[in-house]
PDB file of N, H, CA, C and O in Angstrom:
ATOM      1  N   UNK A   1     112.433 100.017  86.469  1.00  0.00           N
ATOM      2  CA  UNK A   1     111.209  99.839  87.227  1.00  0.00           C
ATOM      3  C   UNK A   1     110.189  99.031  86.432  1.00  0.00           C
ATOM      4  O   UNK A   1     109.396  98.439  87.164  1.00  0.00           O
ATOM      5  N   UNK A   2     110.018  98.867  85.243  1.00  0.00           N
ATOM      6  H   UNK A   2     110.662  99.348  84.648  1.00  0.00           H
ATOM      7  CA  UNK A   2     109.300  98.606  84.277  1.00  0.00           C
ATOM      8  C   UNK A   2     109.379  96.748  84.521  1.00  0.00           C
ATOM      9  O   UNK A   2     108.362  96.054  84.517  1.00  0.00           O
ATOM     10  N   UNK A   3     110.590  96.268  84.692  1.00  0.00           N
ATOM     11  H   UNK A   3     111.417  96.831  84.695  1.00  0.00           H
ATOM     12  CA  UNK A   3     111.028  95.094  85.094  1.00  0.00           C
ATOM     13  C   UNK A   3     110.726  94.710  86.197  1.00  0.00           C
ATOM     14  O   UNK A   3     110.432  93.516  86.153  1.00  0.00           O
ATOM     15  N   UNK A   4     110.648  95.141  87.205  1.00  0.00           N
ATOM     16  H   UNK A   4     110.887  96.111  87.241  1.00  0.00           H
ATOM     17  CA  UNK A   4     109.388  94.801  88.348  1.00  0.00           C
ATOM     18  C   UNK A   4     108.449  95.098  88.118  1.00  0.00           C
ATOM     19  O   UNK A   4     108.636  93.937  87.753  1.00  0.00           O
ATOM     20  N   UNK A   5     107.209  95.570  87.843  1.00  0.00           N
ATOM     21  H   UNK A   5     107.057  96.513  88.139  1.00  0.00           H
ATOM     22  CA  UNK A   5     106.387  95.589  87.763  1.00  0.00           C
ATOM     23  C   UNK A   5     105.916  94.586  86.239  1.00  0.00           C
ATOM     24  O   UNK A   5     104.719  94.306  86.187  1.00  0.00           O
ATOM     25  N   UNK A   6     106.619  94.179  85.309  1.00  0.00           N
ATOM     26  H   UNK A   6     107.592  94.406  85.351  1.00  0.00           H
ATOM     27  CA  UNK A   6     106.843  92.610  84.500  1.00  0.00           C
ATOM     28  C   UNK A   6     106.792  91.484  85.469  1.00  0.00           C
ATOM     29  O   UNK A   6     105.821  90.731  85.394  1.00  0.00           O
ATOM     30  N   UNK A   7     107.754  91.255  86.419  1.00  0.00           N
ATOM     31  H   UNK A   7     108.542  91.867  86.480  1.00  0.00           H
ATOM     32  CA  UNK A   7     107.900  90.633  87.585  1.00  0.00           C
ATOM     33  C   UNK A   7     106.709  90.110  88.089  1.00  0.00           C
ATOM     34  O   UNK A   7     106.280  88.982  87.846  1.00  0.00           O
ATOM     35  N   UNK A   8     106.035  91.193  88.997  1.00  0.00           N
ATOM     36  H   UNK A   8     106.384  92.110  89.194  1.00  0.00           H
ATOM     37  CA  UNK A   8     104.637  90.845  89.528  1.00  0.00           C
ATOM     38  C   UNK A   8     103.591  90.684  89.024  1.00  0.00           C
ATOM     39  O   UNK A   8     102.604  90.177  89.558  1.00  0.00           O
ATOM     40  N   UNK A   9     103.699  91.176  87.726  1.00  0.00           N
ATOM     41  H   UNK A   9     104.500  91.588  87.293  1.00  0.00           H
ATOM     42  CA  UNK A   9     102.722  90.522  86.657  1.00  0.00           C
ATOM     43  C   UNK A   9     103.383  89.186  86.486  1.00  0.00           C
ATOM     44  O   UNK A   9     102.589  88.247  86.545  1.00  0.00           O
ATOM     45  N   UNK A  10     104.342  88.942  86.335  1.00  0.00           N
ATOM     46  H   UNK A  10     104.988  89.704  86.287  1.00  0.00           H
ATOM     47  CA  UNK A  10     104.329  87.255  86.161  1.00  0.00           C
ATOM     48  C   UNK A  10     104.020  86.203  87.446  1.00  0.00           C
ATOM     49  O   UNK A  10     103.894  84.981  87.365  1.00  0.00           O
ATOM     50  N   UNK A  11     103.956  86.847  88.374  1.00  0.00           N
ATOM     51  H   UNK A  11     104.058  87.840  88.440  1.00  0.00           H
ATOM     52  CA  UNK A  11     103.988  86.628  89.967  1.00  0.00           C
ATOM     53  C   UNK A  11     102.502  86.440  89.559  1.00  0.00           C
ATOM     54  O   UNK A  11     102.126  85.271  89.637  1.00  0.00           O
ATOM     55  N   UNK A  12     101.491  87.425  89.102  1.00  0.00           N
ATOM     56  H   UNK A  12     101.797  88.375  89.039  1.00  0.00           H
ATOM     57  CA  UNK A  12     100.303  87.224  89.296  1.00  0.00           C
ATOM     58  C   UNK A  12      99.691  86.260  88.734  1.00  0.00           C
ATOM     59  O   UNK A  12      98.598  85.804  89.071  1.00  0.00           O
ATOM     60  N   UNK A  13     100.444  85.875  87.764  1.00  0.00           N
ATOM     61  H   UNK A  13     101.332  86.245  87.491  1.00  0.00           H
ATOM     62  CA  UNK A  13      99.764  84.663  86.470  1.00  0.00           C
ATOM     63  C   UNK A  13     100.405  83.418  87.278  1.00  0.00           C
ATOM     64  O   UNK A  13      99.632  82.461  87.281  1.00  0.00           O
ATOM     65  N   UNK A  14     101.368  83.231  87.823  1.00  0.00           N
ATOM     66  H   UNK A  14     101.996  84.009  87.821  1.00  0.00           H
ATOM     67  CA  UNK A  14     101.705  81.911  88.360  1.00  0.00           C
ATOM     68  C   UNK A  14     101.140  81.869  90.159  1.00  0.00           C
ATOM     69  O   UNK A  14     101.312  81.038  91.051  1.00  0.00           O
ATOM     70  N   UNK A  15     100.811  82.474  90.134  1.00  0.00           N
ATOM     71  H   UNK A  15     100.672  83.149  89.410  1.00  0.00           H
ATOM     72  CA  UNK A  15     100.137  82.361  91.307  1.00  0.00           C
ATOM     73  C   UNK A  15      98.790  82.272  91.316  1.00  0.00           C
ATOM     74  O   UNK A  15      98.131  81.719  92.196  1.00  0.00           O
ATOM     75  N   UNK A  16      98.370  82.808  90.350  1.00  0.00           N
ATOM     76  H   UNK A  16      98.906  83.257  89.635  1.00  0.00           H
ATOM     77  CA  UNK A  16      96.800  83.484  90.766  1.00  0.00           C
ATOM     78  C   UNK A  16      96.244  84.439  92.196  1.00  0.00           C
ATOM     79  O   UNK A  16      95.098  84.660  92.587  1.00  0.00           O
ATOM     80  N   UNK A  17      97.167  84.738  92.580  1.00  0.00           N
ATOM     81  H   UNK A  17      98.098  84.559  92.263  1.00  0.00           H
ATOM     82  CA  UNK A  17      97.087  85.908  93.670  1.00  0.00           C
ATOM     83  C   UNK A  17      97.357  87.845  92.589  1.00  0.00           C
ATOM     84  O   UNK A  17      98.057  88.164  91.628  1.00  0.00           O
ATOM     85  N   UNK A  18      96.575  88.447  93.289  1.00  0.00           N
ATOM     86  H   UNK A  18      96.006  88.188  94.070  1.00  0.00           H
ATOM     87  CA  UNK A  18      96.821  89.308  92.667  1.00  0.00           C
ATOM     88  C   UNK A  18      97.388  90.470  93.561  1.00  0.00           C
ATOM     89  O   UNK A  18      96.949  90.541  94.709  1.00  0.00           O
ATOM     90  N   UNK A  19      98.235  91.303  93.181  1.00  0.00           N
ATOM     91  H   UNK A  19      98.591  91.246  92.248  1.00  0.00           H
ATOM     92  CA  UNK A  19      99.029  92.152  93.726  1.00  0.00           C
ATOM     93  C   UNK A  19      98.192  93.712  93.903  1.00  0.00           C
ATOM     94  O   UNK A  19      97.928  94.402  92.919  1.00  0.00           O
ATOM     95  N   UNK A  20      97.853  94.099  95.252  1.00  0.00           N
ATOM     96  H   UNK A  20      98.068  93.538  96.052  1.00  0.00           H
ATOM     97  CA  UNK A  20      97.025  95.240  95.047  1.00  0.00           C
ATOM     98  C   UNK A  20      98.007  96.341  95.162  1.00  0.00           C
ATOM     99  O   UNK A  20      98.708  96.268  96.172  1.00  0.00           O
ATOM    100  N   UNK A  21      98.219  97.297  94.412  1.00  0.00           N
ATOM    101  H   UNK A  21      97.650  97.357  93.592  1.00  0.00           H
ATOM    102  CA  UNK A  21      99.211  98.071  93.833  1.00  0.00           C
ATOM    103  C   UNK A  21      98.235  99.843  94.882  1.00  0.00           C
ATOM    104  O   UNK A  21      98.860 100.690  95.521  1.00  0.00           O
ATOM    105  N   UNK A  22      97.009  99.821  94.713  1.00  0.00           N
ATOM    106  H   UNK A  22      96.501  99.134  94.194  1.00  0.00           H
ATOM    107  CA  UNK A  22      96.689 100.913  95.827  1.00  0.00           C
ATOM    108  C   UNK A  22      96.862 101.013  96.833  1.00  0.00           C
ATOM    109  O   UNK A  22      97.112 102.078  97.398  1.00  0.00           O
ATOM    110  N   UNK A  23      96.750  99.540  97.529  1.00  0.00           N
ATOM    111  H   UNK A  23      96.547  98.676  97.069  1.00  0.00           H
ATOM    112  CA  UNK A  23      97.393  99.154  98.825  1.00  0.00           C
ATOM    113  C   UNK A  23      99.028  99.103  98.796  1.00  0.00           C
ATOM    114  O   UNK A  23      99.281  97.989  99.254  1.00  0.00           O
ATOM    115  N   UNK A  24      99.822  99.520  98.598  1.00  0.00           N
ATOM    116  H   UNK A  24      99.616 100.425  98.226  1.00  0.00           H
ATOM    117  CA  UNK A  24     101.230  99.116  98.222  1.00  0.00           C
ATOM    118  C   UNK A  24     101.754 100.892  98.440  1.00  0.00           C
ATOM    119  O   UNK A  24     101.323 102.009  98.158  1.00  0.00           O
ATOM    120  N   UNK A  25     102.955 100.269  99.127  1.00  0.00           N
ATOM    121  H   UNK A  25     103.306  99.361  99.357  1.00  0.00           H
ATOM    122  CA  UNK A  25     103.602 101.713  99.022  1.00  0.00           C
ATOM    123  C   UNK A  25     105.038 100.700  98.524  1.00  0.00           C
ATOM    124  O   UNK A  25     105.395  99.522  98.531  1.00  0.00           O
ATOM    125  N   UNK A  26     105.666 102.420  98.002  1.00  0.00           N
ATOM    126  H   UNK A  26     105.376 103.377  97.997  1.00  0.00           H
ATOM    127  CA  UNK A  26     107.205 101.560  97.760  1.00  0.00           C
ATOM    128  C   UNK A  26     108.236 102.940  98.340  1.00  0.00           C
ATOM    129  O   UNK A  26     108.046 104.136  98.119  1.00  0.00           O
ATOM    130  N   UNK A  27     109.277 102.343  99.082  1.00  0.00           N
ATOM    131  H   UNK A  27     109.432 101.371  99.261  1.00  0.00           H
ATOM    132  CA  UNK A  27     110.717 102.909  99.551  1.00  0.00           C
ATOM    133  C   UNK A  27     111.749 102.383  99.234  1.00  0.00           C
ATOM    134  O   UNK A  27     111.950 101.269  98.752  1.00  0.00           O
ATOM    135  N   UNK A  28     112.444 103.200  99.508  1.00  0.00           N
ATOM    136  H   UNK A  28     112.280 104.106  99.900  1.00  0.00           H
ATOM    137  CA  UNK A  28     114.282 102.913  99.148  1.00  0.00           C
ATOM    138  C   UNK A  28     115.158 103.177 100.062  1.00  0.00           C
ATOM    139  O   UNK A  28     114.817 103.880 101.013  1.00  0.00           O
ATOM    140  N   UNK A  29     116.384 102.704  99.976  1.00  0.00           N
ATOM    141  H   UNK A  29     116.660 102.133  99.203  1.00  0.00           H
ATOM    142  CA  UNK A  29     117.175 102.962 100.527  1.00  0.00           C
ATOM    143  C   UNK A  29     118.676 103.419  99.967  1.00  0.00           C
ATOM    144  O   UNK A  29     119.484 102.491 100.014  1.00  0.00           O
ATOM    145  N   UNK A  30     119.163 104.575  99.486  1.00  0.00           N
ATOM    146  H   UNK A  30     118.507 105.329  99.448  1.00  0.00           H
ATOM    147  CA  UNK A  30     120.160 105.306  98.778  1.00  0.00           C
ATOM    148  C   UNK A  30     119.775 106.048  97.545  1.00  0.00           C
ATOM    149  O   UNK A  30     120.512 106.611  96.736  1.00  0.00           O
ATOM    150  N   UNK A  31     118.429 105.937  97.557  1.00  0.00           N
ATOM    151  H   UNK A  31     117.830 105.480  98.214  1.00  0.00           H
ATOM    152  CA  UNK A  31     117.832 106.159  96.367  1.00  0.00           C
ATOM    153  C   UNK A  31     117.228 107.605  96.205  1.00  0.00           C
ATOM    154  O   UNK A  31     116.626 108.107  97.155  1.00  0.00           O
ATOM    155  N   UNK A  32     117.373 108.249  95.072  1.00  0.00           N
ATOM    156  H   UNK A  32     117.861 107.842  94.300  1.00  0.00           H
ATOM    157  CA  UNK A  32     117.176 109.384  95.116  1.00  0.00           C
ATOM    158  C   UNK A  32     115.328 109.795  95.565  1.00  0.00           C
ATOM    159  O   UNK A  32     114.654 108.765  95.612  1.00  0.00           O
ATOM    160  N   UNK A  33     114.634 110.921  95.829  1.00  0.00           N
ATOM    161  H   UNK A  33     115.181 111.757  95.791  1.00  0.00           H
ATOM    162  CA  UNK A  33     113.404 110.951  95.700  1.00  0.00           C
ATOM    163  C   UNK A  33     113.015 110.882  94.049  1.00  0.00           C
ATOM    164  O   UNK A  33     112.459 109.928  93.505  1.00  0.00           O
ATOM    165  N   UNK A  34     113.480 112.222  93.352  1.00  0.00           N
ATOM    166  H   UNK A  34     113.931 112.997  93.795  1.00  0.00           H
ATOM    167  CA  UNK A  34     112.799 111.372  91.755  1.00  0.00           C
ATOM    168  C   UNK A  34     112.621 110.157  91.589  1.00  0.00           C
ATOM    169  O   UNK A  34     111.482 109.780  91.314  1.00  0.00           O
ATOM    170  N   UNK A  35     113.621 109.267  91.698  1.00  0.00           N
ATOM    171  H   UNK A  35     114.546 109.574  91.921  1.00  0.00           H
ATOM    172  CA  UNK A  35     113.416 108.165  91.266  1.00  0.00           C
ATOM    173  C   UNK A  35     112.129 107.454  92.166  1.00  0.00           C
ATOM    174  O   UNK A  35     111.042 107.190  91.650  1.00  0.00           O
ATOM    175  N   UNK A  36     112.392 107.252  93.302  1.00  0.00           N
ATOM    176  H   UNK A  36     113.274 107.467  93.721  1.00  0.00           H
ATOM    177  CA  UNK A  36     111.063 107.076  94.172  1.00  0.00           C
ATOM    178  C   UNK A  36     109.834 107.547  93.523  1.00  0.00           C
ATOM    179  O   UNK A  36     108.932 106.745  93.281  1.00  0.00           O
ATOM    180  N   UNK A  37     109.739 108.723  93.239  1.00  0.00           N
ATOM    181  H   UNK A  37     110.471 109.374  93.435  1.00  0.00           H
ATOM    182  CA  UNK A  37     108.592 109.008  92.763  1.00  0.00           C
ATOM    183  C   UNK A  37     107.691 108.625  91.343  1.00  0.00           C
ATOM    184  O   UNK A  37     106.511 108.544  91.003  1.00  0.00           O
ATOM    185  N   UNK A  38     109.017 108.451  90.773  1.00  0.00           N
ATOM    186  H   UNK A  38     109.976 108.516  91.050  1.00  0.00           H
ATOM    187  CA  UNK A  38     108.889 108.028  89.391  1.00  0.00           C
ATOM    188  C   UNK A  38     108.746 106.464  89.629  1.00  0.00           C
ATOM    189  O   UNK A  38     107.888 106.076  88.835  1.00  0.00           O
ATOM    190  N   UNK A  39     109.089 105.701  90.172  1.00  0.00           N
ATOM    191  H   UNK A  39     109.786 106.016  90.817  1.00  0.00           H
ATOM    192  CA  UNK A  39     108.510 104.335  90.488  1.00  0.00           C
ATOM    193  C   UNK A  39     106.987 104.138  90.972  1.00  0.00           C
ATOM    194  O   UNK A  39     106.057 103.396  90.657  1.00  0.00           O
ATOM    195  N   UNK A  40     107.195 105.145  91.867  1.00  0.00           N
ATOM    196  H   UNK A  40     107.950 105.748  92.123  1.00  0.00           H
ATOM    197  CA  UNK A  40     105.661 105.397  92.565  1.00  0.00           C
ATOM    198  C   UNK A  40     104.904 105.550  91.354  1.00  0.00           C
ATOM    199  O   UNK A  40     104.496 104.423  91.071  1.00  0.00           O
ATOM    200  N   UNK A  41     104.534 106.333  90.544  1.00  0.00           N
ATOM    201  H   UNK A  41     104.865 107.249  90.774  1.00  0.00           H
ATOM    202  CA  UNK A  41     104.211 106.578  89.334  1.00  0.00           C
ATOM    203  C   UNK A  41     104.054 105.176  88.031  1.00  0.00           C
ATOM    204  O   UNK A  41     103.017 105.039  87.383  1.00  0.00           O
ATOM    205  N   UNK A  42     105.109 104.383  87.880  1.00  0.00           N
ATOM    206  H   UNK A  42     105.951 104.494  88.407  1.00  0.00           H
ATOM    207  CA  UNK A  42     105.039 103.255  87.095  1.00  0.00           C
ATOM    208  C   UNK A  42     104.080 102.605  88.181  1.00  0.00           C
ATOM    209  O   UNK A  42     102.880 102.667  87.914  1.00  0.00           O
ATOM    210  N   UNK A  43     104.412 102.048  89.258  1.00  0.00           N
ATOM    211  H   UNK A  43     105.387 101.997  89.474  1.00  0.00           H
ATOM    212  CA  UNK A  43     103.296 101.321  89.703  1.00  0.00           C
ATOM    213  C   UNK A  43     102.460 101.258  90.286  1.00  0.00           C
ATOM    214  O   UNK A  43     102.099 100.353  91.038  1.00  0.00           O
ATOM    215  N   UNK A  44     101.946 102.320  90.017  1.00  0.00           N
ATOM    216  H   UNK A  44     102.239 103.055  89.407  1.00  0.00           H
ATOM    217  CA  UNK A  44     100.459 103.413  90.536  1.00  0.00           C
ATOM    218  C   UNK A  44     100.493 102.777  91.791  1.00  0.00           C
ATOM    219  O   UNK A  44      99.921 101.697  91.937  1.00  0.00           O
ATOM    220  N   UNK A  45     101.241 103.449  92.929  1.00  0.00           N
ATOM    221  H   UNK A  45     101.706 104.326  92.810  1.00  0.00           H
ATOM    222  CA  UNK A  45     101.361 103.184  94.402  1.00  0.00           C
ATOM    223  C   UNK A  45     101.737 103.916  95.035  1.00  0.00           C
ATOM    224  O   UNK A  45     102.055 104.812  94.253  1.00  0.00           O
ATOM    225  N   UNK A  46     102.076 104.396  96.480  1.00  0.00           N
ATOM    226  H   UNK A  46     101.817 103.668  97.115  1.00  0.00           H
ATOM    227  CA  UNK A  46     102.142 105.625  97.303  1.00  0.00           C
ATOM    228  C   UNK A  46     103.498 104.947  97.368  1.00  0.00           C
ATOM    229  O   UNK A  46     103.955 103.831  97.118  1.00  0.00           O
ATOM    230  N   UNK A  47     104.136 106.642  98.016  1.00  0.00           N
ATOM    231  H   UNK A  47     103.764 107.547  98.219  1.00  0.00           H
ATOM    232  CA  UNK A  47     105.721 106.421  98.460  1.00  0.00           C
ATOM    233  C   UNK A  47     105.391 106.057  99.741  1.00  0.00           C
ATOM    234  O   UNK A  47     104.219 106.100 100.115  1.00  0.00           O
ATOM    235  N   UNK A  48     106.492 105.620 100.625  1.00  0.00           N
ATOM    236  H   UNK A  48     107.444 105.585 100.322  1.00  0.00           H
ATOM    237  CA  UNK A  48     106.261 105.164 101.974  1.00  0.00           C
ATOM    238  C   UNK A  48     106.574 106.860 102.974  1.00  0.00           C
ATOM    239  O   UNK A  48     107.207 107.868 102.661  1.00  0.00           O
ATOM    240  N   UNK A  49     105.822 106.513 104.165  1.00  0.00           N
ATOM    241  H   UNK A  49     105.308 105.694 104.419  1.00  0.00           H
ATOM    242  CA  UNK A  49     105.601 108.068 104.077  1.00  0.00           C
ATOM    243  C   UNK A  49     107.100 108.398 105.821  1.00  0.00           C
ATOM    244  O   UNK A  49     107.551 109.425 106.328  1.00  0.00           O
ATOM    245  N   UNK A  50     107.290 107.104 106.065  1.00  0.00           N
ATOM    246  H   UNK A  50     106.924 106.269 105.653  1.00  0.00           H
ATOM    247  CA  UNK A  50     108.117 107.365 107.133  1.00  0.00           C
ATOM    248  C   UNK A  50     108.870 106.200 106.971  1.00  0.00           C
ATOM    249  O   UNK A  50     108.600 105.212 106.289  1.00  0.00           O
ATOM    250  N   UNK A  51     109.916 106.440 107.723  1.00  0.00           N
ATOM    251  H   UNK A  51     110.136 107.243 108.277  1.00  0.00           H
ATOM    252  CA  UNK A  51     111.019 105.079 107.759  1.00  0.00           C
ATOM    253  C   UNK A  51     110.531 103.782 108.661  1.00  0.00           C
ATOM    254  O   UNK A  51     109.910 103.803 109.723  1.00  0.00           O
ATOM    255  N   UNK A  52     110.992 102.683 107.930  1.00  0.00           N
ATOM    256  H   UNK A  52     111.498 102.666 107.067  1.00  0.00           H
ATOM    257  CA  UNK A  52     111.107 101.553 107.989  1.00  0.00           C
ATOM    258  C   UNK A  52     111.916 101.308 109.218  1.00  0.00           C
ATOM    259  O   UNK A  52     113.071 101.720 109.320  1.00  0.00           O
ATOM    260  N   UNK A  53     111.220 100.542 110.275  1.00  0.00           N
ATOM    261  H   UNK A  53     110.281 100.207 110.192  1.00  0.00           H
ATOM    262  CA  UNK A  53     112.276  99.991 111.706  1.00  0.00           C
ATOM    263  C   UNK A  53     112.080  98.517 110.861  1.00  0.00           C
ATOM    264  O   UNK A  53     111.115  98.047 110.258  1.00  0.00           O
ATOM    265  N   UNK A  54     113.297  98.079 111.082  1.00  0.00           N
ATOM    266  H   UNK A  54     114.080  98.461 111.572  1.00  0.00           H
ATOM    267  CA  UNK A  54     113.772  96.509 110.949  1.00  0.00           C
ATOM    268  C   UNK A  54     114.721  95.858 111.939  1.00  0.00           C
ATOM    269  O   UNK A  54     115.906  96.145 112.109  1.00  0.00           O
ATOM    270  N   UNK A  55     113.880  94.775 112.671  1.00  0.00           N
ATOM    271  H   UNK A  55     112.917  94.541 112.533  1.00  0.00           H
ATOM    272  CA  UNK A  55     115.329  94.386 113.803  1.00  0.00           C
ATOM    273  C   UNK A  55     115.812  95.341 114.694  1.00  0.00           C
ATOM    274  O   UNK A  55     116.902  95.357 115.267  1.00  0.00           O
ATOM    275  N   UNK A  56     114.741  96.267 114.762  1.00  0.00           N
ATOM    276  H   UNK A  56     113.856  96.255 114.296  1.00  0.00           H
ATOM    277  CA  UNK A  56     115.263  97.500 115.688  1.00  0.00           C
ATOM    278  C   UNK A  56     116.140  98.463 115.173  1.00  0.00           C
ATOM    279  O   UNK A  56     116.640  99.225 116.001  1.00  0.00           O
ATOM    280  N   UNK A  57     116.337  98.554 114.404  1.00  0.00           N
ATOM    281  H   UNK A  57     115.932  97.936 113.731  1.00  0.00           H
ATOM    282  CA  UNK A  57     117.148  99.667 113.334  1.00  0.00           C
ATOM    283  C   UNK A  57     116.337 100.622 112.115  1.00  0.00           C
ATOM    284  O   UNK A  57     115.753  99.945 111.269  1.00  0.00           O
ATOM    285  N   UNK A  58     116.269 101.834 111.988  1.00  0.00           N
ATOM    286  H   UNK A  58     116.743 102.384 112.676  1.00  0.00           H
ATOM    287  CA  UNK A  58     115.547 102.283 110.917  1.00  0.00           C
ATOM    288  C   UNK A  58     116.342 101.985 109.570  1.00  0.00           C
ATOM    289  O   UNK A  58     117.565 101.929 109.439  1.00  0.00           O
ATOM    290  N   UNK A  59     115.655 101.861 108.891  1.00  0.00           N
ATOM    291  H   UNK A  59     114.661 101.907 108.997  1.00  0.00           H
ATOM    292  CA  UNK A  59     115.999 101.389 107.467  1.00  0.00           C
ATOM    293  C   UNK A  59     115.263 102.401 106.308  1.00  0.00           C
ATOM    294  O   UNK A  59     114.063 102.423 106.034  1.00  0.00           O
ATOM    295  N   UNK A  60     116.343 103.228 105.715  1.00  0.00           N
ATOM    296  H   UNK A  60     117.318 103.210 105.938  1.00  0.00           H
ATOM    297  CA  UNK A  60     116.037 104.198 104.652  1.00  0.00           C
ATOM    298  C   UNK A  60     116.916 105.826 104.831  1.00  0.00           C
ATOM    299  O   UNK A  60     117.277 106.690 104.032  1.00  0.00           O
ATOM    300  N   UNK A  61     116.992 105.664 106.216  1.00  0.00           N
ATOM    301  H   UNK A  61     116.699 104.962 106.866  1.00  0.00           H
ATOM    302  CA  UNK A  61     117.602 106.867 107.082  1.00  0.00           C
ATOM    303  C   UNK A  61     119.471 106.642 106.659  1.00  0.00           C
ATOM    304  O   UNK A  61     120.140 105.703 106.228  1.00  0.00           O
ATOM    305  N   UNK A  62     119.682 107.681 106.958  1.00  0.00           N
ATOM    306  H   UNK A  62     119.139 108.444 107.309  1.00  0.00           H
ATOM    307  CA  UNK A  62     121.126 108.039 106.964  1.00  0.00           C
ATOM    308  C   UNK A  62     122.043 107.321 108.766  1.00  0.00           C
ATOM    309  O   UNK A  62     122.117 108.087 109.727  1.00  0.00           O
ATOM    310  N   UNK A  63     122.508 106.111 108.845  1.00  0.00           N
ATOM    311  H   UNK A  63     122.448 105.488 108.065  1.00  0.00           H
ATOM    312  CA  UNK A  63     122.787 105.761 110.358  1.00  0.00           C
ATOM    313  C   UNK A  63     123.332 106.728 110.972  1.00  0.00           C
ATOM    314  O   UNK A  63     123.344 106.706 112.203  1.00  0.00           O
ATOM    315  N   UNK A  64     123.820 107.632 110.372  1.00  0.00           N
ATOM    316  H   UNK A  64     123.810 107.649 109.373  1.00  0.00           H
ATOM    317  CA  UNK A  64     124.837 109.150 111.185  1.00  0.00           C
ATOM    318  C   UNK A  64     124.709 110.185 111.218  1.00  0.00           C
ATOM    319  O   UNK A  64     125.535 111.083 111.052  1.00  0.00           O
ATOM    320  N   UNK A  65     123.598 110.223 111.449  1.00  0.00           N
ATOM    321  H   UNK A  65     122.927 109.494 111.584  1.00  0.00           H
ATOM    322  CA  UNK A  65     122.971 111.237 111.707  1.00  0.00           C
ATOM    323  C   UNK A  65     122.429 111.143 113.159  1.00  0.00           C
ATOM    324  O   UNK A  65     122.318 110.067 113.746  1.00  0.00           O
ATOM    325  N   UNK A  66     122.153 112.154 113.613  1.00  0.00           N
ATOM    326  H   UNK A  66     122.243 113.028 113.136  1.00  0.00           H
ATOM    327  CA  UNK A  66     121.648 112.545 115.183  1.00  0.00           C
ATOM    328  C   UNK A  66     120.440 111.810 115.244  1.00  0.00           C
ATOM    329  O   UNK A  66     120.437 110.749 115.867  1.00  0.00           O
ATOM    330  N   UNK A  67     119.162 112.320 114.551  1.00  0.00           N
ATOM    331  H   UNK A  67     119.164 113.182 114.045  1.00  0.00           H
ATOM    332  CA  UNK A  67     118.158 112.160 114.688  1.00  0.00           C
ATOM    333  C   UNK A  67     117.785 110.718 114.256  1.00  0.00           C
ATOM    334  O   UNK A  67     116.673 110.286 114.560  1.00  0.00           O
ATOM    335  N   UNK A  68     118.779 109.852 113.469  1.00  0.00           N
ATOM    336  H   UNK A  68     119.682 110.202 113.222  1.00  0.00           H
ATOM    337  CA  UNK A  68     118.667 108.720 113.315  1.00  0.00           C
ATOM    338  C   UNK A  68     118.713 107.843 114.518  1.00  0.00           C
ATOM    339  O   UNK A  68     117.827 107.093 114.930  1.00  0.00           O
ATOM    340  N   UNK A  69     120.061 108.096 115.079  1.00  0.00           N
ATOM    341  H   UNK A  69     120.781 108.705 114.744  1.00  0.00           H
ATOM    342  CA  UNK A  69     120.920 107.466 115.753  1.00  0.00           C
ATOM    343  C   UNK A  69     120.146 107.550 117.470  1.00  0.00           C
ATOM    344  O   UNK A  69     119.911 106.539 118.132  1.00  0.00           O
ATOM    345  N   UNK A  70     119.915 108.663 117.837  1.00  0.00           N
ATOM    346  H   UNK A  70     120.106 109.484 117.299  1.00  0.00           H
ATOM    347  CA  UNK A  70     118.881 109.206 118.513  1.00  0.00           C
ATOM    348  C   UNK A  70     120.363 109.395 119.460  1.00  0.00           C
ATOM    349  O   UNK A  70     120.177 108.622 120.401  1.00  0.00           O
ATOM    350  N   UNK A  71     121.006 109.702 119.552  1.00  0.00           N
ATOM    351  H   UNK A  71     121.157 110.329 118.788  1.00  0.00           H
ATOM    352  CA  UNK A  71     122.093 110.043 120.037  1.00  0.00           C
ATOM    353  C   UNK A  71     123.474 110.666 119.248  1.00  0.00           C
ATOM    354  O   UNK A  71     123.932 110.354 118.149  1.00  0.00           O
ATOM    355  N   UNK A  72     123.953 111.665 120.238  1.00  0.00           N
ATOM    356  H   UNK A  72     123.581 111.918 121.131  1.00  0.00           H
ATOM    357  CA  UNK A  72     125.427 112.123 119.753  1.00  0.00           C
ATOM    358  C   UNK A  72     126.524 111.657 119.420  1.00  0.00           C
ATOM    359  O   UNK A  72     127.221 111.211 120.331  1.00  0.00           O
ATOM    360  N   UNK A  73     127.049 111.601 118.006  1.00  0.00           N
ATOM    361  H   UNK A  73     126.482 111.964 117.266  1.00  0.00           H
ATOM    362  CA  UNK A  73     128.293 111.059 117.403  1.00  0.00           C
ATOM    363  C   UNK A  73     128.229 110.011 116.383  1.00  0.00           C
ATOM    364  O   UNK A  73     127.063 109.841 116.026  1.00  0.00           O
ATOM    365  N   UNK A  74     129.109 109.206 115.753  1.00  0.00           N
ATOM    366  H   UNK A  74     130.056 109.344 116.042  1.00  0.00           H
ATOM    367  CA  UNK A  74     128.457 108.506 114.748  1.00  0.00           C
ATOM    368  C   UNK A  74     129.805 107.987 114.208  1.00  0.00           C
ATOM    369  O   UNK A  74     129.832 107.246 113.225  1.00  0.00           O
TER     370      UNK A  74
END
């Protein structure tokens, strides 16, 4: 995690845009919660607090699951 947040510090110097890290949440996808949290933590930012729709698909969720899928079977 330490390596992204190197990253956007170098992002910030070649850009001159600056990255607002309070405004910023960060999620995952296969990723444990510690670790989430512990990222959250390196880059002083909130976890994301619900799943991600992309293209009409949630993104972060388990696809086989019921409540994902919003239907029976998988």
């Amino acid at each position: 995690m330490f390596s992204i947040k190197a990253i956007l510090n170098c992002f910030e110097l070649a850009s001159t845009l600056k990255v607002n890290f309070e405004k910023s949440s960060i999620g995952g996808v296969g990723c444990s919660l510690h670790m989430l949290q512990r990222s959250a933590s390196i880059l002083n930012c909130d976890l994301m607090k619900t799943l991600l729709k992309y293209l009409g698909m949630l993104v972060g969720g388990c696809y086989k699951k019921k409540q994902v899928l919003g239907k029976g079977g998988g």
